[in-house]
Wavefront OBJ file of the C-alpha trace (Angstrom):
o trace
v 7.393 4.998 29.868
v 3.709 4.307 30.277
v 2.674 1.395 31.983
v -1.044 -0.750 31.471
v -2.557 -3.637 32.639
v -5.395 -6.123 30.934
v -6.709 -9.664 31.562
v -5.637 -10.351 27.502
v -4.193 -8.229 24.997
v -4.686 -9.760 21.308
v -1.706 -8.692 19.030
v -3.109 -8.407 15.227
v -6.309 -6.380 14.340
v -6.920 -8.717 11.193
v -10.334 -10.572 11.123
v -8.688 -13.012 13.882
v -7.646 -10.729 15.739
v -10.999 -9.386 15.977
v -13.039 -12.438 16.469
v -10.446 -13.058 19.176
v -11.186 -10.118 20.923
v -14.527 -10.492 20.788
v -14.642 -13.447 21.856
v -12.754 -12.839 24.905
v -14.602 -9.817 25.985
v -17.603 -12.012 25.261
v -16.115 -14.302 27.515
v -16.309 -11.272 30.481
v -11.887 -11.005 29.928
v -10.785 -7.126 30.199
v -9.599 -7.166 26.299
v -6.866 -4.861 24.433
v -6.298 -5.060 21.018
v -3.457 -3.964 19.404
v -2.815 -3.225 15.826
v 0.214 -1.835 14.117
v -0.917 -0.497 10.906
v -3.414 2.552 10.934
v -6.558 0.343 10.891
v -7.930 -2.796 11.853
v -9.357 -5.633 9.164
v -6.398 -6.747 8.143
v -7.030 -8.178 4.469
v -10.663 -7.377 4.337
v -9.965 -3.487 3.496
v -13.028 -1.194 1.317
v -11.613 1.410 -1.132
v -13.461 4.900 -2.623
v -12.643 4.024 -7.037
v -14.303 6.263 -9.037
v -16.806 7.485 -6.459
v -17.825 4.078 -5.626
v -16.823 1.781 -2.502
v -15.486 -1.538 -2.885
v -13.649 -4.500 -1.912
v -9.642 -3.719 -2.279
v -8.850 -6.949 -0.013
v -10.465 -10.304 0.160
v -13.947 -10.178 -1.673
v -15.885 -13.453 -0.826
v -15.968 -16.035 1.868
v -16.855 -19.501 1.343
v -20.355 -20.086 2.049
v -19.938 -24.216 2.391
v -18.127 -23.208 5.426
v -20.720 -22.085 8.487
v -18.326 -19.512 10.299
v -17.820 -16.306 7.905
v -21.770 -16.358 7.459
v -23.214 -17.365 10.366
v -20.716 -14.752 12.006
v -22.377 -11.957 9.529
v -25.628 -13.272 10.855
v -24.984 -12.916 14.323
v -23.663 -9.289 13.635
v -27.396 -8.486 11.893
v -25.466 -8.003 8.649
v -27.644 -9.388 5.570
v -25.651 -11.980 3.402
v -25.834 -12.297 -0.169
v -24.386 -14.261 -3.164
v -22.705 -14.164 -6.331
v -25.174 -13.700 -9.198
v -25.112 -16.665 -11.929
v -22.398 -15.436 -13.834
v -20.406 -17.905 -14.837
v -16.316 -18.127 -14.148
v -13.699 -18.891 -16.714
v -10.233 -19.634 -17.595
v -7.878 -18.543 -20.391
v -6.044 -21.818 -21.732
v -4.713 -22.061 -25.150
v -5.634 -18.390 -27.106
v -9.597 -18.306 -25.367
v -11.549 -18.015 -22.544
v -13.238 -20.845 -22.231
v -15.961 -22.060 -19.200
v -14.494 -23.476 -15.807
v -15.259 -27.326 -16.176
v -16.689 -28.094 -12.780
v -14.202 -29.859 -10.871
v -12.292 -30.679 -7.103
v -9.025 -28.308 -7.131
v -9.134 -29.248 -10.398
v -10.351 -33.151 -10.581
v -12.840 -33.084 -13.063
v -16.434 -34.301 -12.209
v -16.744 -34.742 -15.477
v -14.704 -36.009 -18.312
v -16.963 -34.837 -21.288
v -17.558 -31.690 -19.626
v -13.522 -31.354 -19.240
v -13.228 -32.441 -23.071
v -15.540 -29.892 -24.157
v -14.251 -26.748 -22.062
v -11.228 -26.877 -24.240
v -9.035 -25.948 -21.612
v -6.458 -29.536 -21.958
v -5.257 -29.984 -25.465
v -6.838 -33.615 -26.494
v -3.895 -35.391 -25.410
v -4.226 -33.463 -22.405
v -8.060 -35.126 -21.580
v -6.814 -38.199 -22.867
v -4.299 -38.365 -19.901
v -6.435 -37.331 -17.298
v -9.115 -39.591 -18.653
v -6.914 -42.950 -18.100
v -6.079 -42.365 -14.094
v -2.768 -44.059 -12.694
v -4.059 -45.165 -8.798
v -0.970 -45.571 -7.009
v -0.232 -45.228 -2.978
v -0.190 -41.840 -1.438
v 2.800 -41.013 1.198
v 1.172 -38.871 4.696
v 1.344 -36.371 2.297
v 2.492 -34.663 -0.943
v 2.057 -31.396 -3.027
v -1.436 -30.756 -4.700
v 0.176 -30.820 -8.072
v 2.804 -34.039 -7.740
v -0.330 -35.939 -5.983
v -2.533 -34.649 -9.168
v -0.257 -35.075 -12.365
v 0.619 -38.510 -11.338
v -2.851 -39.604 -11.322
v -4.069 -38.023 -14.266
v -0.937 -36.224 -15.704
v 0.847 -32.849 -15.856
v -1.313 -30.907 -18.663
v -4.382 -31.066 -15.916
v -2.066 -29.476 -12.783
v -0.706 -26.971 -15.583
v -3.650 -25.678 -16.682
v -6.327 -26.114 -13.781
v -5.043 -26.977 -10.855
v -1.890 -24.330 -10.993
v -4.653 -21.474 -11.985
v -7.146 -22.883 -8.847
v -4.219 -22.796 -6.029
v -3.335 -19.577 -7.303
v -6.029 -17.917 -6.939
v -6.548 -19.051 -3.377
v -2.723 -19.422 -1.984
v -1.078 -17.333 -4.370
v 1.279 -20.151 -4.334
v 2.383 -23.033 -6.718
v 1.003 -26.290 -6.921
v 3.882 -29.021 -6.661
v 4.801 -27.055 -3.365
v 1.792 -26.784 -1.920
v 0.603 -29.180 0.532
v -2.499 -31.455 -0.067
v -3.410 -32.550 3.438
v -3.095 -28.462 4.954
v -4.301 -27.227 1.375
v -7.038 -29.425 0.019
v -7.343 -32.579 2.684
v -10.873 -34.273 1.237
v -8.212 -34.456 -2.272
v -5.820 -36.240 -0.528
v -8.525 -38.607 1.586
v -10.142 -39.431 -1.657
v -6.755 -40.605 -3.136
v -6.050 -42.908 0.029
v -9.375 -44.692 -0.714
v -8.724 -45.424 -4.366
v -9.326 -43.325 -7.795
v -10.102 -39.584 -8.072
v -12.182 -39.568 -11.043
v -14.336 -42.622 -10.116
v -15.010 -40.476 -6.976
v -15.284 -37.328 -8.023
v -18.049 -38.523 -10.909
v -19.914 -39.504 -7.681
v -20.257 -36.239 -5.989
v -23.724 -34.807 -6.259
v -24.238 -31.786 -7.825
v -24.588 -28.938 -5.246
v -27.381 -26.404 -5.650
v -26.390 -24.154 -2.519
v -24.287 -21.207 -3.287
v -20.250 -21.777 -2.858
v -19.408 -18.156 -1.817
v -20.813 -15.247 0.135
v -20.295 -11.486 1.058
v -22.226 -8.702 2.869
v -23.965 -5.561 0.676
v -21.248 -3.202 0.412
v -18.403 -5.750 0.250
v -16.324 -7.899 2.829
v -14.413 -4.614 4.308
v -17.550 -4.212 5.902
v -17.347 -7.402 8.302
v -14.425 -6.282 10.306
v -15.842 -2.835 11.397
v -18.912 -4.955 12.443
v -17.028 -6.860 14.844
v -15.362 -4.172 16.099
v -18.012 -2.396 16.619
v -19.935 -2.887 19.975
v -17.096 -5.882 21.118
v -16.804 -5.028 24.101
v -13.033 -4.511 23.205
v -10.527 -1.511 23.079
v -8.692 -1.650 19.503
v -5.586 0.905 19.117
v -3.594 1.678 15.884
v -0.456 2.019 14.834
v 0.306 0.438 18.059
v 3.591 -1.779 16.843
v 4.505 -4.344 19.483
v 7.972 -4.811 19.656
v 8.858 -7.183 22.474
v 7.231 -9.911 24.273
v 8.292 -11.765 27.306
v 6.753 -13.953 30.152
v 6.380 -12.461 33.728
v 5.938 -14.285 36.993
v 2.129 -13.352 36.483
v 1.256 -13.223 32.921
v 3.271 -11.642 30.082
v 4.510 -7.690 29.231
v 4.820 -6.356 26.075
v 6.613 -3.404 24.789
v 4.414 -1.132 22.130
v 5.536 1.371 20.515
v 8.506 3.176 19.126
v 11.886 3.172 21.429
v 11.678 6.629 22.309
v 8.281 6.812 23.647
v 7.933 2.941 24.397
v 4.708 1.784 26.618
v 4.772 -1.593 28.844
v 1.583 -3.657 28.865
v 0.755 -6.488 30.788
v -1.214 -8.871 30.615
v -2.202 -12.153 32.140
v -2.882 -13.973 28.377
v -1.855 -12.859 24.964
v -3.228 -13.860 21.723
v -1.042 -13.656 18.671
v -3.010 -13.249 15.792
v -0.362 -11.991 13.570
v 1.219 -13.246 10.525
v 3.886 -16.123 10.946
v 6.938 -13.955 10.450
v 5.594 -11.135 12.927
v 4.696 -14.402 15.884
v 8.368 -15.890 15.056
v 9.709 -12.100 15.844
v 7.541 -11.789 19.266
v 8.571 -15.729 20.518
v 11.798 -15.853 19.430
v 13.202 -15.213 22.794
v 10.477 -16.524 25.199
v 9.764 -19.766 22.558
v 12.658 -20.470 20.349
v 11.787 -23.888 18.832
v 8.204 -22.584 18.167
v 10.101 -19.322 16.302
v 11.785 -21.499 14.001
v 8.554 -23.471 13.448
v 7.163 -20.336 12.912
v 9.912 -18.782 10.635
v 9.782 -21.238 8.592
v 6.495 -20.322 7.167
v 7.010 -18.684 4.200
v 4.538 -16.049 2.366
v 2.998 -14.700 -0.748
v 3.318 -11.216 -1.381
v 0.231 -10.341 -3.868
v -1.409 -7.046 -5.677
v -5.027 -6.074 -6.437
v -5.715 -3.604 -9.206
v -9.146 -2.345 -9.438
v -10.455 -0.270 -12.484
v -13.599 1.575 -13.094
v -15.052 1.891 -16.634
v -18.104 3.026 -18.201
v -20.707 0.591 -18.793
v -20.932 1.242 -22.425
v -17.021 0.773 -23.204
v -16.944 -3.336 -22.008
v -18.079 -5.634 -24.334
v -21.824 -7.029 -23.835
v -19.842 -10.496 -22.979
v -18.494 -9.955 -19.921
v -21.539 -9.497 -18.303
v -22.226 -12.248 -18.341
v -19.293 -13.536 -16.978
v -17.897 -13.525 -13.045
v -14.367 -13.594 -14.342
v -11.799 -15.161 -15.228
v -8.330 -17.503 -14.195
v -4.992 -17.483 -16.003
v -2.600 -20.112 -15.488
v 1.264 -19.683 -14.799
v 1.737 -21.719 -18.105
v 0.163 -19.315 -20.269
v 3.049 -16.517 -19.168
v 0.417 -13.668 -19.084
v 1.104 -11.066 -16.040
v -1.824 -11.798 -13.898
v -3.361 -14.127 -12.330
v -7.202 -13.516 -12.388
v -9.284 -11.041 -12.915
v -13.080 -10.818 -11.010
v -15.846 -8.969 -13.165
v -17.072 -7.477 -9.494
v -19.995 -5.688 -11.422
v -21.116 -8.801 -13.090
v -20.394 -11.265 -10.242
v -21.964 -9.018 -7.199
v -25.458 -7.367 -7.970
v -24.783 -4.933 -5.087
v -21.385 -3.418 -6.795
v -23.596 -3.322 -10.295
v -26.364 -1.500 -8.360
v -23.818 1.209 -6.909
v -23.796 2.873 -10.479
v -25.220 1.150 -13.568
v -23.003 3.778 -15.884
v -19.856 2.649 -14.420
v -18.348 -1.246 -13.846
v -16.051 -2.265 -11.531
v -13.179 -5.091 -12.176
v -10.089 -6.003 -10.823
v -7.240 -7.757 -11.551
v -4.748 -9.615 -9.038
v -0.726 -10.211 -9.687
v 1.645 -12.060 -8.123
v 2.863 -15.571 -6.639
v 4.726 -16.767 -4.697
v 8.394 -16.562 -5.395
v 7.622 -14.644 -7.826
v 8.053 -11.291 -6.201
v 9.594 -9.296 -9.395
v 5.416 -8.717 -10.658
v 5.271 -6.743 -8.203
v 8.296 -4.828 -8.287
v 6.802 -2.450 -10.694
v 5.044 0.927 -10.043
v 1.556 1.379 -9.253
v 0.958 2.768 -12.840
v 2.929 -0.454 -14.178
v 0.605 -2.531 -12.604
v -1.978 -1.057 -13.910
v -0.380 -0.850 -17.370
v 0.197 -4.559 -17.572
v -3.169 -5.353 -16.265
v -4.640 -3.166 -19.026
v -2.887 -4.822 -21.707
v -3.541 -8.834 -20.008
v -7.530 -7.193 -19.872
v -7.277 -6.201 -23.426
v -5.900 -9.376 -24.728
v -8.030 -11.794 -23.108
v -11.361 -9.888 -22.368
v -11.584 -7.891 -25.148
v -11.456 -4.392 -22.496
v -9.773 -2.056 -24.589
v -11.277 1.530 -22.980
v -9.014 3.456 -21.113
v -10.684 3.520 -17.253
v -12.229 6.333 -15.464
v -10.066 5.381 -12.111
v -7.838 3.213 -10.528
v -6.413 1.789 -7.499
v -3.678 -0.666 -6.382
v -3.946 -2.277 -3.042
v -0.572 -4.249 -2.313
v -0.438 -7.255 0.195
v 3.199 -8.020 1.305
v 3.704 -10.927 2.702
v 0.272 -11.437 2.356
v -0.961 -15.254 1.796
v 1.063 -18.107 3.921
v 2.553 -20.970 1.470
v 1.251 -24.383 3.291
v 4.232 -26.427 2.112
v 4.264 -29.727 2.399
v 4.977 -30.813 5.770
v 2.668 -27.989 6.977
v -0.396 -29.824 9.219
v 2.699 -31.607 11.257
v 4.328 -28.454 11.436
v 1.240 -26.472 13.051
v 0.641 -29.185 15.403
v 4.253 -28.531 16.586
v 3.472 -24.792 16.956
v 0.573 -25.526 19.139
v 1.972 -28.212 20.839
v 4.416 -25.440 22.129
v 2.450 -22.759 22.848
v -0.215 -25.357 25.013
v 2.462 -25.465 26.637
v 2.592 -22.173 27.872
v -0.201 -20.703 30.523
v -2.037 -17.607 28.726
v -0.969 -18.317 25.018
v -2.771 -18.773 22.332
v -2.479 -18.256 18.372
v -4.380 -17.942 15.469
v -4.850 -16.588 11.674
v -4.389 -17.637 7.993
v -0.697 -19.191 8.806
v -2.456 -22.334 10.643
v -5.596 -24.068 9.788
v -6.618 -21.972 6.056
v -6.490 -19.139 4.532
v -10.033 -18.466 3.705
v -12.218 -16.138 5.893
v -14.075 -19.025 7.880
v -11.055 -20.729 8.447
v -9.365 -17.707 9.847
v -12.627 -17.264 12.205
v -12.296 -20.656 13.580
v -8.515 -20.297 14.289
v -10.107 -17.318 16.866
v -12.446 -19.243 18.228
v -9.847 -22.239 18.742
v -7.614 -19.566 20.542
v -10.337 -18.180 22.840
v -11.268 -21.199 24.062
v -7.817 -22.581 24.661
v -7.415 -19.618 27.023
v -11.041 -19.630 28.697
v -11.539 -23.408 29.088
v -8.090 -23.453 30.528
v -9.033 -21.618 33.877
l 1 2 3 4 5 6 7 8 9 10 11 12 13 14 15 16 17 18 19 20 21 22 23 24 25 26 27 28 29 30 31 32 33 34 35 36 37 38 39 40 41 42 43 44 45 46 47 48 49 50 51 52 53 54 55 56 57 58 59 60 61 62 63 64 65 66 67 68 69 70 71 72 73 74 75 76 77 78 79 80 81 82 83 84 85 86 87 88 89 90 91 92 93 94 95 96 97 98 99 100 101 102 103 104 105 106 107 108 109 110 111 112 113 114 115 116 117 118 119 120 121 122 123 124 125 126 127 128 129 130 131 132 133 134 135 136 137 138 139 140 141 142 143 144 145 146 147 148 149 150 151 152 153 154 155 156 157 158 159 160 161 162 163 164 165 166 167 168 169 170 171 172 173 174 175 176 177 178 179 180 181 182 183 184 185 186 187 188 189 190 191 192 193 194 195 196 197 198 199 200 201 202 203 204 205 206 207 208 209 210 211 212 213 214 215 216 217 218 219 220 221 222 223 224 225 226 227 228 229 230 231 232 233 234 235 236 237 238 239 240 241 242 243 244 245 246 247 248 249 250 251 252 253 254 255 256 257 258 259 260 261 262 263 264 265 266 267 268 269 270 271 272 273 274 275 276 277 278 279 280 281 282 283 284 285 286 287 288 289 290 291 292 293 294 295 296 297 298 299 300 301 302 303 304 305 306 307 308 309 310 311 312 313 314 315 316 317 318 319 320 321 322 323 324 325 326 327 328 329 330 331 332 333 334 335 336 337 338 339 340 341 342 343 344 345 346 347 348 349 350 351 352 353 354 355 356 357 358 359 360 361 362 363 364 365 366 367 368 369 370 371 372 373 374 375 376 377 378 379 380 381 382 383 384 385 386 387 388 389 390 391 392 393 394 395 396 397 398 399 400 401 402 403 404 405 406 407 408 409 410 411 412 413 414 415 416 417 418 419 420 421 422 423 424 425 426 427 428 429 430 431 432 433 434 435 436 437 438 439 440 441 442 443 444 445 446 447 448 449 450 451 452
């Protein structure tokens, strides 16, 4: 049995994981970073389809949100944005345009009216709002449909959330999920506030030429950091000077110690590694539940989509409507740097599954691909049969903020403050976007360095 020791080891080689790393190396700490699959980035994972190299994992970052970009920036990594392709949604037999709204609060009622996507009755609802008192919190879709009704949560809110959290919107929590929401309902009516919101001109979402999967070998790169792989770690327990950890399989097991740990690892995999050590944070932890999600891409010639969905960034499909999946992002239309890669051959993808829902995604790779063929054909008008594929699945991927969830993270950390050299971070806490995920990291590093 090997033996090692470091001033931190940070367990998960996700984007957290790596910022965390970084960070602490930055920070002059003696840094391991272990990983147990056979490469770092986590969700933010590149993919050779059809000859060309793209996004298989997370696509986009929010650009409203200063860490993913100004993290690119400080990395020397150019940062670009979605062309003006517009987004849609499939309601009722068409695509029709995204009205613009808040997690789906409309800004605007004619706009909403005109999209098509509520039935008239449905506008009608939403256009009469029932103001009532909000509890310290409630699910997106019961705080939504009972100020402007059910049809609006079925068919724009539900198709929002699960895009984002893979998840469902009467379970998901407003305050850990979509918080301004929630502080705009405390101060009165949604729609009297949301008609107030200036228009924004700035970009919502950004990425790096050559796709997101590049971000996480940038940070890696030149961190000042060692990063293994397949490095699984098993066991964790305090020490009378830090904390060991045992890595590796039983038969050739290694002990590491270190005098702090990060774990920036999904909840279920923390829960595991505390469960002895921290049992009331475990169950805090465990109780975390996740989305398990898929991501088909397909590659077709240029000439064989029709001239419409170039002009279009994609497209959302809500649960209601009973197609197979979820979305589907026109990456060839929506990123000029995938069109530019090949102007013969375009780039989509498709993404399946929710949560709960986990019998999607019981099917083969080629049934995946089958169904999102046939979902493509019937609501895009992409008949052709595609030069390649590729299916990128995401167990346990996206964690389900239930309601409940902001109290229950401030439990978590409430614990592990407790505890000299411990720190966590990642998607299961603060968001599950990319700068949210970056400022978990940061959180971590500087609840270990500010500390001493």
């Amino acid at each position: 049995m090997g033996r090692d020791r470091r001033d931190a080891v940070v367990v998960g080689g996700g984007i957290a994981g790596l910022v965390a790393a970084r960070g602490l190396a930055d920070a002059g700490r003696d840094v391991l970073l272990l990983e147990g699959s056979p490469q770092v980035g986590g969700k933010l994972r590149s993919a050779e389809v059809a000859g060309l190299t793209v996004d298989v994992g997370a696509e986009a970052m929010l650009a409203r949100r200063p860490e993913g970009v100004a993290l690119a920036e400080q990395l020397g990594a150019e940062v670009v944005h979605p062309t003006a392709a517009a987004s849609a949604i499939w309601s009722r037999g068409a695509l029709r345009a995204m009205p613009r709204s808040l997690m789906g609060v409309p800004f605007d009622l004619d706009q909403l009216a005109a999209s098509g996507v509520l039935s008239a009755e449905g506008v009608a609802r939403a256009s009469v709002e029932t103001v009532s008192d909000v509890d310290d919190d409630v699910s997106v879709g019961d705080l939504v449909a009972a100020r402007l009704g059910d049809e609006i949560v079925d068919r724009l809110v539900e198709p929002l959330l699960g895009g984002v959290y893979a998840g469902h919107a009467r379970t998901l929590s407003a305050a850990a999920a979509v918080p301004q929401l929630l502080a705009m309902a405390r101060r009165g009516g949604l729609l009297e506030q949301a008609a107030a919101v200036p228009l924004s001109t700035g970009p919502v979402f950004a990425s790096l030429p050559g796709g997101m999967g590049r971000l996480p070998i940038l940070v890696a790169d030149g961190g000042g950091f060692e990063a293994r792989t397949s490095a699984t770690v098993r066991a964790l327990r305090r020490t009378a000077s830090g904390w060991s950890l045992t890595v590796g399989p039983t038969t050739h097991a290694e002990t590491i110690e270190a005098d702090a740990v990060v774990l920036a690892t999904p909840a279920s995999a923390a829960a595991r590694l505390l469960a002895d050590e921290m049992p009331d944070a475990a169950a805090e932890l465990g109780g975390i539940e996740a989305a398990s999600v898929a991501v088909v891409t397909l590659a077709f010639r240029a000439a064989d989509v029709p001239d419409a969905s170039f002009e279009r960034s994609g497209f959302l499909v809500p649960p209601v409507e009973q197609r197979t999946i979820k979305a589907s992002t026109f990456s060839f239309a929506k990123w000029g740097w995938v069109r530019d890669l090949d102007p013969d051959v375009v780039v989509l993808r498709t993404s399946l599954g929710r949560h709960g829902e986990e019998t999607t995604l019981q099917a083969s790779d080629d049934g995946l691909v089958r169904v999102s063929l046939a979902d493509l054909a019937a609501m895009a008008g992409i008949t052709a049969a595609p030069l390649d594929t590729h299916v990128q699945r995401w167990g346990g991927a996206l964690p389900q903020y239930a309601v409940g969830h902001v109290d229950r993270v401030a439990r978590i950390r409430s614990a592990v403050a407790g505890v000299p050299g411990l720190a966590v971070c990642g998607a299961a806490y603060d968001g599950v976007g990319i700068p949210a995920v970056i400022g978990s990291a940061r959180r971590a590093v500087a609840s270990l360095t500010q500390a001493e």
